[in-house]
gemmi code that builds the backbone of each chain (N, CA, C; Angstrom):
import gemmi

chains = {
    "A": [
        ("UNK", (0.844, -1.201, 0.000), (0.000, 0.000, 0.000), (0.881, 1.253, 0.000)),
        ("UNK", (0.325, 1.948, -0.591), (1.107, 3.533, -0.605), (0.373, 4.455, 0.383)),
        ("UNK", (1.231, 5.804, 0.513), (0.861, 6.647, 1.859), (-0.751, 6.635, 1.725)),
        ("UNK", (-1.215, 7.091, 0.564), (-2.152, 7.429, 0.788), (-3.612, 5.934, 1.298)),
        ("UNK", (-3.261, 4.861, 0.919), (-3.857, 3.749, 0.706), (-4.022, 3.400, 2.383)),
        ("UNK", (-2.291, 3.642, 3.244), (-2.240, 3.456, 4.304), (-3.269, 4.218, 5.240)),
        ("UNK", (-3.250, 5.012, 4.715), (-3.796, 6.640, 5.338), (-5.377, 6.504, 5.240)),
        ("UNK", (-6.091, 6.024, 4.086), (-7.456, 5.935, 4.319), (-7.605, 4.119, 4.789)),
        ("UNK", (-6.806, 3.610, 5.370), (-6.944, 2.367, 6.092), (-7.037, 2.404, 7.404)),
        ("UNK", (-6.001, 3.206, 7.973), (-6.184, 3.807, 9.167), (-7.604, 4.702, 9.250)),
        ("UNK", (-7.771, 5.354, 8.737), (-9.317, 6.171, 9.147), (-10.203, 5.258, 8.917)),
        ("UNK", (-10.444, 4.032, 7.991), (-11.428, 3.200, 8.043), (-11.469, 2.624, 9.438)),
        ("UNK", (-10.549, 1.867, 10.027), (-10.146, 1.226, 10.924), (-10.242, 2.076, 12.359)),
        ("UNK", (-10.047, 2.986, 12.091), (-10.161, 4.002, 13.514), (-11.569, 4.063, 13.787)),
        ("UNK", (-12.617, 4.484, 12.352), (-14.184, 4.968, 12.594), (-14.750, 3.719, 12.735)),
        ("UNK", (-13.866, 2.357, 12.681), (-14.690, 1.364, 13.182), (-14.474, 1.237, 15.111)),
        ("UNK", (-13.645, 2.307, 15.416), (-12.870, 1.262, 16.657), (-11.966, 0.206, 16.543)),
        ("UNK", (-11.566, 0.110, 15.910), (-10.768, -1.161, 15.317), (-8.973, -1.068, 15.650)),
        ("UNK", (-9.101, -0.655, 17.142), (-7.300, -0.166, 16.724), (-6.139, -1.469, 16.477)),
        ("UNK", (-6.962, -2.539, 17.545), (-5.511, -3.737, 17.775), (-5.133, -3.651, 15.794)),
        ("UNK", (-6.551, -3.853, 15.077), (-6.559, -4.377, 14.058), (-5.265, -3.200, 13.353)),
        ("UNK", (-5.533, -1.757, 13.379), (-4.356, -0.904, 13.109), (-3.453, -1.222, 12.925)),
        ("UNK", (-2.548, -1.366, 14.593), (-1.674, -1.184, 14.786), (-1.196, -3.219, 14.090)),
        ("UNK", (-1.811, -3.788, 14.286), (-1.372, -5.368, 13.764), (-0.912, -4.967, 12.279)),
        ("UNK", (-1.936, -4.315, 11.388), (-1.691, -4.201, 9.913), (-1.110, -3.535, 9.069)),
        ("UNK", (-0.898, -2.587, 9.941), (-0.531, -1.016, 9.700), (1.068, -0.253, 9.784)),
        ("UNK", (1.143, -0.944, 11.035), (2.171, -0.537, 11.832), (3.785, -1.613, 11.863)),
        ("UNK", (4.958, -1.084, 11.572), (6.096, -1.361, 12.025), (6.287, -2.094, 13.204)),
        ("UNK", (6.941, -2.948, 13.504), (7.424, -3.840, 14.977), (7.971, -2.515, 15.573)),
        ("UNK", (8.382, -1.569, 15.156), (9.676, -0.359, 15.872), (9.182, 0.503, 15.958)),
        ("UNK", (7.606, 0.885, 15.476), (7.171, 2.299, 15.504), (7.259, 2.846, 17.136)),
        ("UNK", (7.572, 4.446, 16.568), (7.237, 5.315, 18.047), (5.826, 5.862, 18.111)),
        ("UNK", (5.325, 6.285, 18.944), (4.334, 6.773, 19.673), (4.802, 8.178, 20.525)),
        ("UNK", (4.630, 9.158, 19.496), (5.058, 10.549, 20.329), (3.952, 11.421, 21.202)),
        ("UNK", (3.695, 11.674, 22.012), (2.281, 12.477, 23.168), (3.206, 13.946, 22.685)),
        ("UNK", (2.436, 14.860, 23.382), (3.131, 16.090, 23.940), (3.829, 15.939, 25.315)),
        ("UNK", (4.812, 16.626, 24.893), (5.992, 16.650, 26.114), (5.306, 16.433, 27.920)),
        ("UNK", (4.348, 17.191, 28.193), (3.461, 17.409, 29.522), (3.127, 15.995, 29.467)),
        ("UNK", (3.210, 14.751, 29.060), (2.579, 13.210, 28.715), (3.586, 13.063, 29.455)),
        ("UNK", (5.049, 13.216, 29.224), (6.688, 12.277, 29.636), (6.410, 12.009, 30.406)),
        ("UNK", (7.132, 10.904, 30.799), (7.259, 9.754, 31.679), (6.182, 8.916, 32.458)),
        ("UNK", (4.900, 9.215, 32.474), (3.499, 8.863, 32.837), (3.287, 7.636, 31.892)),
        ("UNK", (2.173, 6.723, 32.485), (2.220, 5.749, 31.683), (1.188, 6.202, 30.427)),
        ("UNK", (1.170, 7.868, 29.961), (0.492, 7.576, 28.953), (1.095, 8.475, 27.800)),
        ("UNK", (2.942, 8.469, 28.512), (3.908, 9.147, 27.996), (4.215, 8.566, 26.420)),
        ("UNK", (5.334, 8.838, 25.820), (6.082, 8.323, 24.903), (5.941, 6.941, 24.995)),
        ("UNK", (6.074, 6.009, 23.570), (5.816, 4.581, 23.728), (6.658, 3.898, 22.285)),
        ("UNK", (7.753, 3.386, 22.396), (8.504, 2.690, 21.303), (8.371, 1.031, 21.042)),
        ("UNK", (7.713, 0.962, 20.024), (7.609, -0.600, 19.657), (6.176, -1.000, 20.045)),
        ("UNK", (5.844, -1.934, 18.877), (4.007, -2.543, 18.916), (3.753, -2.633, 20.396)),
        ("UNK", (4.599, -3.428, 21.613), (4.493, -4.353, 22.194), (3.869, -3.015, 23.210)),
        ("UNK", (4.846, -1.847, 23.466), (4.608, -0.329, 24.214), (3.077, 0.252, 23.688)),
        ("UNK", (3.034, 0.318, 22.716), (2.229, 1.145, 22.074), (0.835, 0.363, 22.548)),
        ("UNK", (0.357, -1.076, 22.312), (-0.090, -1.413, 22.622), (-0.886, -1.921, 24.083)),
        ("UNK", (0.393, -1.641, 24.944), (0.550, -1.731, 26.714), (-0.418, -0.152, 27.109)),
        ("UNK", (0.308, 0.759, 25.977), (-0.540, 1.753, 26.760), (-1.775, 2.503, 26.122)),
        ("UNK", (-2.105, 1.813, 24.647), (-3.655, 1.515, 24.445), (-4.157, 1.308, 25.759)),
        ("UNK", (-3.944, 0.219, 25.743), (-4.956, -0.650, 27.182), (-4.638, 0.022, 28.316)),
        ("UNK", (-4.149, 1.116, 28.658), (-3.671, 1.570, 30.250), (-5.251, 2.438, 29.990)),
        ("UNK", (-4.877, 3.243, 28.789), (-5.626, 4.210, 28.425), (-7.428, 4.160, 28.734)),
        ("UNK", (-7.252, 2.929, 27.763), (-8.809, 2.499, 27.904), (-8.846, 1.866, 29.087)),
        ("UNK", (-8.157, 1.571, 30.324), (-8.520, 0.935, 31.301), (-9.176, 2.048, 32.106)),
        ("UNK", (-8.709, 3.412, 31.512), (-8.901, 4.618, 32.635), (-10.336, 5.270, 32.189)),
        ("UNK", (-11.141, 5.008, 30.812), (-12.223, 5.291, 30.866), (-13.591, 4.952, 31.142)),
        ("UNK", (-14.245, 5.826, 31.292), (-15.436, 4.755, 32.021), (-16.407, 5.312, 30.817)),
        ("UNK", (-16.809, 5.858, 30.094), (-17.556, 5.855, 28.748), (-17.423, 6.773, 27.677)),
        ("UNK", (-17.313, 6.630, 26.638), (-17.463, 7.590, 25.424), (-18.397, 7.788, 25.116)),
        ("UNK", (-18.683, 9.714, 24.921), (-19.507, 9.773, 24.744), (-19.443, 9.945, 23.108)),
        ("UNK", (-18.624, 10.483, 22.511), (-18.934, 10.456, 20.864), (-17.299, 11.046, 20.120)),
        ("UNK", (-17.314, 10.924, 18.935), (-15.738, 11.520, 18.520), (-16.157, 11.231, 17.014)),
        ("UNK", (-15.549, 11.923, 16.494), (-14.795, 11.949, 15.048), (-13.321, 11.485, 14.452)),
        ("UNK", (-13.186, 10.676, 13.516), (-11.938, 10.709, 12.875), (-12.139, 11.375, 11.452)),
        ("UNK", (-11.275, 12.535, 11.184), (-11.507, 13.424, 10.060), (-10.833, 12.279, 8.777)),
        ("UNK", (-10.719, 13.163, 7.725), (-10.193, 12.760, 6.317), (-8.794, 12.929, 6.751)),
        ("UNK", (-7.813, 11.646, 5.715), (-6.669, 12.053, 6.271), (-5.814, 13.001, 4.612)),
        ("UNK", (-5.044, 13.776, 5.185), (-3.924, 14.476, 4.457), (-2.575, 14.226, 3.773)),
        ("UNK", (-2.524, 13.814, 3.009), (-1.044, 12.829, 2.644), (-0.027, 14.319, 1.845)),
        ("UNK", (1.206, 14.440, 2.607), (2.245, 14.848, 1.934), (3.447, 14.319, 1.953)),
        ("UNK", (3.855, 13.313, 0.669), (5.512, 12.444, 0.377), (4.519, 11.961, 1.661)),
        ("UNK", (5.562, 11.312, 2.247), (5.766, 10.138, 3.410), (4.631, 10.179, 3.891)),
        ("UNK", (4.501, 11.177, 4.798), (3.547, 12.156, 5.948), (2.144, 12.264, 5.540)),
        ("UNK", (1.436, 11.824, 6.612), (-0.008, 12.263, 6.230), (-0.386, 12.725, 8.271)),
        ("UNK", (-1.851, 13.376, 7.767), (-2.523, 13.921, 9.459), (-3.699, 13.307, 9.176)),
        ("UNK", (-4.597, 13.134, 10.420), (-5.851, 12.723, 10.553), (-6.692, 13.748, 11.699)),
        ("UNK", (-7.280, 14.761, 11.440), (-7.909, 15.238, 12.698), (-8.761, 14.306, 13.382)),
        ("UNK", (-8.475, 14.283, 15.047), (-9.628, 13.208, 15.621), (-9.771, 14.528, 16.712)),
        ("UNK", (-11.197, 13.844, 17.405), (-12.332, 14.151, 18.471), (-12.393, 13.285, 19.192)),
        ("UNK", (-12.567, 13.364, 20.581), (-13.305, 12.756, 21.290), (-14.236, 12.908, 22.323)),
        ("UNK", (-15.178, 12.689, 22.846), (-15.760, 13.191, 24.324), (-15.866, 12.011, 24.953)),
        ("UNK", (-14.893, 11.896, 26.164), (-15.425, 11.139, 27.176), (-15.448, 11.164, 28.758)),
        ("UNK", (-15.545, 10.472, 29.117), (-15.428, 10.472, 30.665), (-14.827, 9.583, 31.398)),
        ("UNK", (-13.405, 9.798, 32.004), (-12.567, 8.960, 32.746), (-13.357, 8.346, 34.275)),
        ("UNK", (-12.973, 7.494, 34.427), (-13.177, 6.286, 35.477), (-13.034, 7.792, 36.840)),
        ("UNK", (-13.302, 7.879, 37.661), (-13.187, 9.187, 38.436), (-14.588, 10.220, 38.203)),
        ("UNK", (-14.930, 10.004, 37.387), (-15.911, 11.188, 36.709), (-15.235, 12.322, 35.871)),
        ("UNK", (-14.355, 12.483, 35.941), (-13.721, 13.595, 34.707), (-14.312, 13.634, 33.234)),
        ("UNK", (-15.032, 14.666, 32.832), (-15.394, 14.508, 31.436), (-14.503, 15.334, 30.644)),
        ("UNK", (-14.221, 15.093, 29.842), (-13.294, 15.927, 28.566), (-13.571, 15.909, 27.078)),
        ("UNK", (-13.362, 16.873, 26.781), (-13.990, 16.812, 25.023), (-12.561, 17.264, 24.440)),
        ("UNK", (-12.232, 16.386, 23.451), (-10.489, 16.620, 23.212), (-10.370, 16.521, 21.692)),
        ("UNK", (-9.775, 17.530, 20.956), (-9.514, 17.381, 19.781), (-8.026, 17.103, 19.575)),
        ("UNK", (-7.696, 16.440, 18.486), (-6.073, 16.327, 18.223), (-5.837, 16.307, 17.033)),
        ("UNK", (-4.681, 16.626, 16.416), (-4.468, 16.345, 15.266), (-2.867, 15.043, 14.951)),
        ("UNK", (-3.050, 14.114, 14.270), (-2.413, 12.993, 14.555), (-1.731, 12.845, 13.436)),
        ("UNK", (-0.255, 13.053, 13.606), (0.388, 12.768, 12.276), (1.246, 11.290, 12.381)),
        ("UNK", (1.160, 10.993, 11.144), (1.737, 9.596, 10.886), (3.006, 9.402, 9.913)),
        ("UNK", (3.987, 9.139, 10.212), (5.174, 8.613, 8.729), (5.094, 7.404, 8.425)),
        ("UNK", (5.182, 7.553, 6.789), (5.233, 6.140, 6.255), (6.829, 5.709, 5.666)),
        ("UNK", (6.717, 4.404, 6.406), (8.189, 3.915, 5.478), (8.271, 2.006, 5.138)),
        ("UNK", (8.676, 1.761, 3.841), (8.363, 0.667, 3.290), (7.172, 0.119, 3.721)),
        ("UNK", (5.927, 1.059, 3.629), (4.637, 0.628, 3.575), (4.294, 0.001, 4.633)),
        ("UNK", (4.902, 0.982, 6.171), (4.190, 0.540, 7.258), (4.589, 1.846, 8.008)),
        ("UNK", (3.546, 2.178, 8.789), (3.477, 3.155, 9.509), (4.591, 3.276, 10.897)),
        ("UNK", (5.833, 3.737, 11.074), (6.928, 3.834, 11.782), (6.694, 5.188, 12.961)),
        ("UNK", (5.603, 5.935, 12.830), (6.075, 6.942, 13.370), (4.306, 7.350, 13.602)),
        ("UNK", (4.171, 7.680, 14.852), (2.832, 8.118, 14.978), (3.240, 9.304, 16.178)),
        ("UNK", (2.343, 10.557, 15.897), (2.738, 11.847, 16.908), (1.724, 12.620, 16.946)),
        ("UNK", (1.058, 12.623, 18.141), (-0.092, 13.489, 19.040), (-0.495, 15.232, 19.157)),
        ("UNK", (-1.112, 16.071, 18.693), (-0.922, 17.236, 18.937), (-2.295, 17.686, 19.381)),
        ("UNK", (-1.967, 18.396, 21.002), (-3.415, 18.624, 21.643), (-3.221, 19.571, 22.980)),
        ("UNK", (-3.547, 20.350, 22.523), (-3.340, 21.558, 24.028), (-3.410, 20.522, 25.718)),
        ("UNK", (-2.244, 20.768, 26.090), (-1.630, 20.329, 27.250), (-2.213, 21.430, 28.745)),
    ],
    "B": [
        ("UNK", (-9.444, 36.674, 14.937), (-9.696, 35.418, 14.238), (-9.634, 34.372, 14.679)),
        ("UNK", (-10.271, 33.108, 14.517), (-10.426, 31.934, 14.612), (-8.972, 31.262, 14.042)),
        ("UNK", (-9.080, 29.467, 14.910), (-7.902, 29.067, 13.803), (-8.036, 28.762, 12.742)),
        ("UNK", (-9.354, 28.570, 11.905), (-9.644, 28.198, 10.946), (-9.071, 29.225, 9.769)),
        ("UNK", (-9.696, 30.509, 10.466), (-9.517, 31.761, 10.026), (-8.016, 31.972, 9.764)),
        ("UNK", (-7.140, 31.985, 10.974), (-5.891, 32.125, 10.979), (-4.602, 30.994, 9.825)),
        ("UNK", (-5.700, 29.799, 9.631), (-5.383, 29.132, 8.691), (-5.045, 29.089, 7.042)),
        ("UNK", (-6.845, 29.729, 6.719), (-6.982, 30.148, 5.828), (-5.762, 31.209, 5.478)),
        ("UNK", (-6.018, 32.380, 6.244), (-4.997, 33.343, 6.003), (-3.346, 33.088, 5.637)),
        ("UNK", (-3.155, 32.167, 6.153), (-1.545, 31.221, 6.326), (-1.635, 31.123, 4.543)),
        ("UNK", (-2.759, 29.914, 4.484), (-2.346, 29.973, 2.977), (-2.029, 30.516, 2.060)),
        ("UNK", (-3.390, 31.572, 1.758), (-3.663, 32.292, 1.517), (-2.314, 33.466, 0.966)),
        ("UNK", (-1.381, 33.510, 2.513), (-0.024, 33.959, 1.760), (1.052, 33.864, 1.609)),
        ("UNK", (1.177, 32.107, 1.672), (1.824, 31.250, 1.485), (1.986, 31.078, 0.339)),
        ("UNK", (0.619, 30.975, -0.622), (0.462, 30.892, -1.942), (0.792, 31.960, -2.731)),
        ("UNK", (0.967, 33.172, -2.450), (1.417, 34.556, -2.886), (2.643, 34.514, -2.633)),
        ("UNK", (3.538, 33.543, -1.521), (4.986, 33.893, -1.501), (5.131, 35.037, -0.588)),
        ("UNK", (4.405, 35.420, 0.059), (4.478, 36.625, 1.471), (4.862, 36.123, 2.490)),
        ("UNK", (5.883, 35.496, 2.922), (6.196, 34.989, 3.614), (6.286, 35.752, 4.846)),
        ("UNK", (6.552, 36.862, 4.925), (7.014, 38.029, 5.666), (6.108, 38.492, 6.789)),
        ("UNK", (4.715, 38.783, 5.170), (3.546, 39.152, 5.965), (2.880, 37.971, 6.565)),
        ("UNK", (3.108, 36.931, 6.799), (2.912, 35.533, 7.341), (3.554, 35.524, 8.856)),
        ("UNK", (4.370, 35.846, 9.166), (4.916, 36.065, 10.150), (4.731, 37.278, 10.859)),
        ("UNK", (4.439, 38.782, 10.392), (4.028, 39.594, 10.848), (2.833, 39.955, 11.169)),
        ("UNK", (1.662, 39.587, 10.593), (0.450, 39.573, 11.096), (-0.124, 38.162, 11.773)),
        ("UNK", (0.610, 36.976, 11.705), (0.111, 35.656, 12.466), (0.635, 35.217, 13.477)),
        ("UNK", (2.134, 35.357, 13.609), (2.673, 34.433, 14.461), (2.770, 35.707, 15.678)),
        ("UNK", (2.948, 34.969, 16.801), (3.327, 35.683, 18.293), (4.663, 35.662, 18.607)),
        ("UNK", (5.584, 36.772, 19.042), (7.026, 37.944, 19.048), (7.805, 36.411, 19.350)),
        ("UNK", (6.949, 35.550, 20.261), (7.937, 34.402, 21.189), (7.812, 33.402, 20.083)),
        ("UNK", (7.248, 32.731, 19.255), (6.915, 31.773, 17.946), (7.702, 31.040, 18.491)),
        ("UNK", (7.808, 29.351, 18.241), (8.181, 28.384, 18.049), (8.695, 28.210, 16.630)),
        ("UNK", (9.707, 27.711, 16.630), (9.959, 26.987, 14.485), (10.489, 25.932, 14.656)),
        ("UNK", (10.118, 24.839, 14.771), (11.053, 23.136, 14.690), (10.555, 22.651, 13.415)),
        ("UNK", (12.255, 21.975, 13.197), (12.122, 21.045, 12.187), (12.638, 19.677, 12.688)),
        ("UNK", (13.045, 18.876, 11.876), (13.382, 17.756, 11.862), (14.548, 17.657, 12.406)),
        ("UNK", (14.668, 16.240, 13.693), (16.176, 16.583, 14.606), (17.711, 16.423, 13.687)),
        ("UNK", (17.139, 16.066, 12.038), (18.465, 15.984, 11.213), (18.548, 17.213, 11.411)),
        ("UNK", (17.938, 18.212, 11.082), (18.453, 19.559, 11.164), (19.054, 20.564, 12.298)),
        ("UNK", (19.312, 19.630, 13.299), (19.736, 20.421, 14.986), (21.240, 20.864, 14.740)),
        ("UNK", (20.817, 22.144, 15.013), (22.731, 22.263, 15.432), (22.792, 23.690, 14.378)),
        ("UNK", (22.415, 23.595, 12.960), (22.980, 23.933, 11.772), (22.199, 25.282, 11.606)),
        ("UNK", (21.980, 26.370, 10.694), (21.702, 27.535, 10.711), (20.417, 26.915, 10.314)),
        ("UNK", (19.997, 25.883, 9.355), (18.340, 25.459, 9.551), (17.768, 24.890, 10.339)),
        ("UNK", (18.206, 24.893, 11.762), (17.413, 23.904, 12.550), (16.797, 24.970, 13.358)),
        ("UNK", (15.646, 24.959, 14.551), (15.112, 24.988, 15.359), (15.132, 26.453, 15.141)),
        ("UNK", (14.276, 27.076, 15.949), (14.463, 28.914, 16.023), (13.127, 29.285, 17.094)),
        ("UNK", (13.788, 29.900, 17.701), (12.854, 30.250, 18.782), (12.468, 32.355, 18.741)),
        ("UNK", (11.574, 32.512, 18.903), (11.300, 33.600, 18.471), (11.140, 34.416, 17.056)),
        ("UNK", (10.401, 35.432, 16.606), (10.005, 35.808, 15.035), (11.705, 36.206, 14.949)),
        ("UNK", (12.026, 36.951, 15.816), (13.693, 37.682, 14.797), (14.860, 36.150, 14.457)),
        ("UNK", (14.621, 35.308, 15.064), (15.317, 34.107, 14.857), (14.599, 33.547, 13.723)),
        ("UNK", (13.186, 33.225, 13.724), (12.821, 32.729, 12.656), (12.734, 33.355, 10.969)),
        ("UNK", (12.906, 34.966, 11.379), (13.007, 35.602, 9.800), (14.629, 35.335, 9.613)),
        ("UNK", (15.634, 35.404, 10.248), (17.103, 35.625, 9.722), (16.618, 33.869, 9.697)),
        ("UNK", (16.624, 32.889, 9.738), (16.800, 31.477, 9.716), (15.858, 31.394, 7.598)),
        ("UNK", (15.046, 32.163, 7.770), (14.250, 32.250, 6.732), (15.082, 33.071, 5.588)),
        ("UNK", (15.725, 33.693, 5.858), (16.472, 34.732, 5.454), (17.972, 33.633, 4.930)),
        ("UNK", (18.421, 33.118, 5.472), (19.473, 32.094, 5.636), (19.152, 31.050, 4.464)),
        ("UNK", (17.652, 30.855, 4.463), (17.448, 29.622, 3.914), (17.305, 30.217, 2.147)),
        ("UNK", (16.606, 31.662, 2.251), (16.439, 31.714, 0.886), (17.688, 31.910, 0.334)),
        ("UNK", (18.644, 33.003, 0.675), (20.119, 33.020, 0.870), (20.801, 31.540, -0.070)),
        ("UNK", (20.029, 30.479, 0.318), (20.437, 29.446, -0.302), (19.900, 28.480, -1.492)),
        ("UNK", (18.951, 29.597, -2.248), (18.425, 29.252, -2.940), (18.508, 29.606, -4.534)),
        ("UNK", (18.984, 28.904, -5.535), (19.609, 29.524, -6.966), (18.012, 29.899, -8.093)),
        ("UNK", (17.218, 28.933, -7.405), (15.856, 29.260, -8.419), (14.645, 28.014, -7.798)),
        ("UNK", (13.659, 28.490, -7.673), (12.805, 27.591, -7.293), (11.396, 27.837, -8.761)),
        ("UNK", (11.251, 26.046, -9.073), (10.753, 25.887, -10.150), (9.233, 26.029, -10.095)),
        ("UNK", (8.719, 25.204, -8.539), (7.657, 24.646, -8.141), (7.279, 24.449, -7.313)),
        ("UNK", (5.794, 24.522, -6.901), (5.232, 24.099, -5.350), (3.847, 23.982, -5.058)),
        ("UNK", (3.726, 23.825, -4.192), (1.997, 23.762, -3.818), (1.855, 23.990, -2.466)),
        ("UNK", (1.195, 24.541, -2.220), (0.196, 24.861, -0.874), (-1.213, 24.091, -0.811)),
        ("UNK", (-1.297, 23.103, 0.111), (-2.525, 22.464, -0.358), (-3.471, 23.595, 0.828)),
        ("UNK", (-4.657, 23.207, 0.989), (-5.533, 23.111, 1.910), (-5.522, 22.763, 3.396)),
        ("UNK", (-5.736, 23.983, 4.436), (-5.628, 23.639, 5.943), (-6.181, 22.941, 6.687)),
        ("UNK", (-6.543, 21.625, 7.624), (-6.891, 20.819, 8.165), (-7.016, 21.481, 9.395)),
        ("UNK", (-7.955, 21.927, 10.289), (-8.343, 22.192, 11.701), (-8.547, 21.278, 12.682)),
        ("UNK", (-8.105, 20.852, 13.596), (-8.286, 20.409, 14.944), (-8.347, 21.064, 16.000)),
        ("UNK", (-9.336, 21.511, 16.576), (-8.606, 22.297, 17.860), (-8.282, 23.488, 17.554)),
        ("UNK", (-7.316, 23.842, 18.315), (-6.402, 24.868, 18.160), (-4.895, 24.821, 17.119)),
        ("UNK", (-5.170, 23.833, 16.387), (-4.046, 23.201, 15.967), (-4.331, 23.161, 14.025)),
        ("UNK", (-3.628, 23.326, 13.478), (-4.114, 22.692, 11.983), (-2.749, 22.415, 11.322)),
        ("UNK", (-3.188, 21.770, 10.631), (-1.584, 20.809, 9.401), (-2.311, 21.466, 8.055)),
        ("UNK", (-1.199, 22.227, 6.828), (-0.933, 22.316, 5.688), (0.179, 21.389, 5.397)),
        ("UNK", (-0.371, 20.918, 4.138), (0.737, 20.136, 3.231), (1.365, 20.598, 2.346)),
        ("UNK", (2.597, 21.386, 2.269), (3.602, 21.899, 1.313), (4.321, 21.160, 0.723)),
        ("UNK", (4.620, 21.691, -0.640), (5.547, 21.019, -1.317), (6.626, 22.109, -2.116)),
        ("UNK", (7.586, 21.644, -2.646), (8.596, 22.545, -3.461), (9.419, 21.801, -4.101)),
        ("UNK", (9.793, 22.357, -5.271), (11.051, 22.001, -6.553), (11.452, 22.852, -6.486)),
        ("UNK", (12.960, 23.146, -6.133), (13.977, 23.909, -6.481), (15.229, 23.632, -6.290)),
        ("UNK", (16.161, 24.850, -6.943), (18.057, 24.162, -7.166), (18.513, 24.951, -6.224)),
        ("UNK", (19.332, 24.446, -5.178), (20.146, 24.927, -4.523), (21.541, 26.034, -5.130)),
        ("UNK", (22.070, 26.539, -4.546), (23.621, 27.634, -5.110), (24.102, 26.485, -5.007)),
        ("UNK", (25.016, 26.045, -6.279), (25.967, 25.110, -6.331), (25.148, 23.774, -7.000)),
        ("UNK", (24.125, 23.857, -7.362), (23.418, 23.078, -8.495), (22.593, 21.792, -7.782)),
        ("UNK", (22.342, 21.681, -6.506), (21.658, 20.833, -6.383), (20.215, 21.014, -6.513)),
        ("UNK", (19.680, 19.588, -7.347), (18.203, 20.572, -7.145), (17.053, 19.428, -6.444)),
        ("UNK", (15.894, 19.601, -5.568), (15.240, 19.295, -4.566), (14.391, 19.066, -4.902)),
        ("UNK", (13.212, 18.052, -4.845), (12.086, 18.171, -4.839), (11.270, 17.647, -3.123)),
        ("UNK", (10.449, 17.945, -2.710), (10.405, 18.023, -1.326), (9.095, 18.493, -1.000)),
        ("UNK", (8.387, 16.945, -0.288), (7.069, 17.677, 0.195), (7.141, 17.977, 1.933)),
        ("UNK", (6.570, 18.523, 2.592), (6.604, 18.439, 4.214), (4.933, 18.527, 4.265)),
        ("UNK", (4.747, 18.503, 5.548), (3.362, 18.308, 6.261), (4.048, 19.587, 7.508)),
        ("UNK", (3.290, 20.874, 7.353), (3.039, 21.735, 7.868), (2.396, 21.950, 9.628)),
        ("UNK", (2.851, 22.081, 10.303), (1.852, 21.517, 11.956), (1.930, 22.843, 12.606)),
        ("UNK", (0.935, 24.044, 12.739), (0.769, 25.340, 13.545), (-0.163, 24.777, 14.499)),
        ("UNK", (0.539, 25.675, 15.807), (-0.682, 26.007, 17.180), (-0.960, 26.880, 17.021)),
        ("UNK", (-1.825, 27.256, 17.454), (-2.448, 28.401, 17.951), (-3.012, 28.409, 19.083)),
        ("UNK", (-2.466, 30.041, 19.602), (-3.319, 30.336, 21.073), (-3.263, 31.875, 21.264)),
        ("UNK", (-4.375, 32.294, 21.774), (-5.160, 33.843, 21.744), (-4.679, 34.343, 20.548)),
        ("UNK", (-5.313, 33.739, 19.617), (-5.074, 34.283, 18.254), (-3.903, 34.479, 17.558)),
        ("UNK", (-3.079, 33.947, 17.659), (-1.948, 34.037, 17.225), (-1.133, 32.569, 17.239)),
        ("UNK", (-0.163, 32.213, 16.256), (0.828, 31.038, 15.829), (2.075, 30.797, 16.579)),
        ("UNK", (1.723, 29.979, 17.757), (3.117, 30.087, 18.452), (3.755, 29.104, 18.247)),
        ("UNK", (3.221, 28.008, 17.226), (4.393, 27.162, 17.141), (4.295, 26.693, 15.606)),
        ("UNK", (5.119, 26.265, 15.009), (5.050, 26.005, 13.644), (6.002, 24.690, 13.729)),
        ("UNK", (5.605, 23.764, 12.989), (6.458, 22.337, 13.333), (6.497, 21.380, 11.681)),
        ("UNK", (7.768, 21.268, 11.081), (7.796, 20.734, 9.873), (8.044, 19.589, 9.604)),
        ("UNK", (7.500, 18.389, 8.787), (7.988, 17.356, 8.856), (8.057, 16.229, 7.211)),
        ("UNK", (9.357, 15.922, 7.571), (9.840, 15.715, 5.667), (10.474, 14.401, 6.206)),
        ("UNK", (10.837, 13.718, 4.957), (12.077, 12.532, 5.286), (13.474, 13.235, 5.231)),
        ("UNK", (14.544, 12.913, 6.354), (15.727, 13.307, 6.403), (16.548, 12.274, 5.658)),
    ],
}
model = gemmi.Model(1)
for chain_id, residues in chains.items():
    chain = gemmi.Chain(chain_id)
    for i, (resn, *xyz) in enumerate(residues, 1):
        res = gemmi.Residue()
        res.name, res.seqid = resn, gemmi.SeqId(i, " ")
        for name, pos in zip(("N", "CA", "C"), xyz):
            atom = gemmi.Atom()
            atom.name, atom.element = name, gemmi.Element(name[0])
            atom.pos, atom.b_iso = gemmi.Position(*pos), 0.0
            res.add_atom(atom)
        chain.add_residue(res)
    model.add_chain(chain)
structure = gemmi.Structure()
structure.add_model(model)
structure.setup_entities()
């Protein structure tokens, strides 16, 4: 698959909920997982390799207690690089509700996604 | 303005080649400019503040013998946040010549561009 092929696979796969399936099909054994800096060292910090990335999927979703609704936008392909705007509203285990937009950029290399990076007011 | 707004506008004179007035009516005195960590160290890497980021801009055209081609696509909104996808063809002084897309990444906050973040293959 090429960037762009990758790029509307991932947004199919995201608007299903579908991430294990993502990151299984999608994704590099070595990819990083970049947050914003205010994330470091927390377990929902920086994350290198399927095995990380995947550990802190599940931390993540262990900490919510329901969604209420979200969007994954169209994605943007330039050379390598493409973005996906996402949404979400939910409510963490605690009662915390949050409505969070991000914009999510991805690199492609030999037709697997190596590089995934978070951008969202901290 | 909005970031949508502030977006639009980006292009808008991006696509005119105003680079100047891009920085003088959008971005905030303190601005952010990162690129790619190949570029750390060197007169194109990183720049913190507008007078760092025009002489770095200044530096870069400085190094430029003729530019053939390019595109400015369309701004993507998230948040406070939006990605343009740029591209360019041109020859370096001393005959090298480039073709080169990046994926564009601005914040915004109280109306204004404080961070600008570029991302290409090194």
């Amino acid at each position: 698959m090429d960037t762009q092929q990758i790029a509307n696979r991932l947004v199919a796969l995201c608007r299903e909920g579908k991430y294990d399936e993502c990151y299984d099909e999608l994704f590099a054994p070595d990819a990083r997982n970049i947050e914003m800096p205010a994330m470091a060292g927390g377990p929902l910090g920086d994350a290198q390799g399927l095995d990380a990335i995947r550990a802190k999927a599940r931390a993540w979703s262990d900490g919510v207690e329901q969604i209420h609704g979200g969007s994954v936008g169209e994605p943007q392909v330039s050379g390598n690089w493409f973005s996906v705007p996402m949404s979400m509203d939910l409510t963490f285990k605690g009662g915390q509700r949050m409505a969070m937009d991000e914009l999510c950029i991805y690199q492609v290399r030999d037709g697997k996604i190596v590089r995934e990076q978070f951008f969202y007011d901290t």
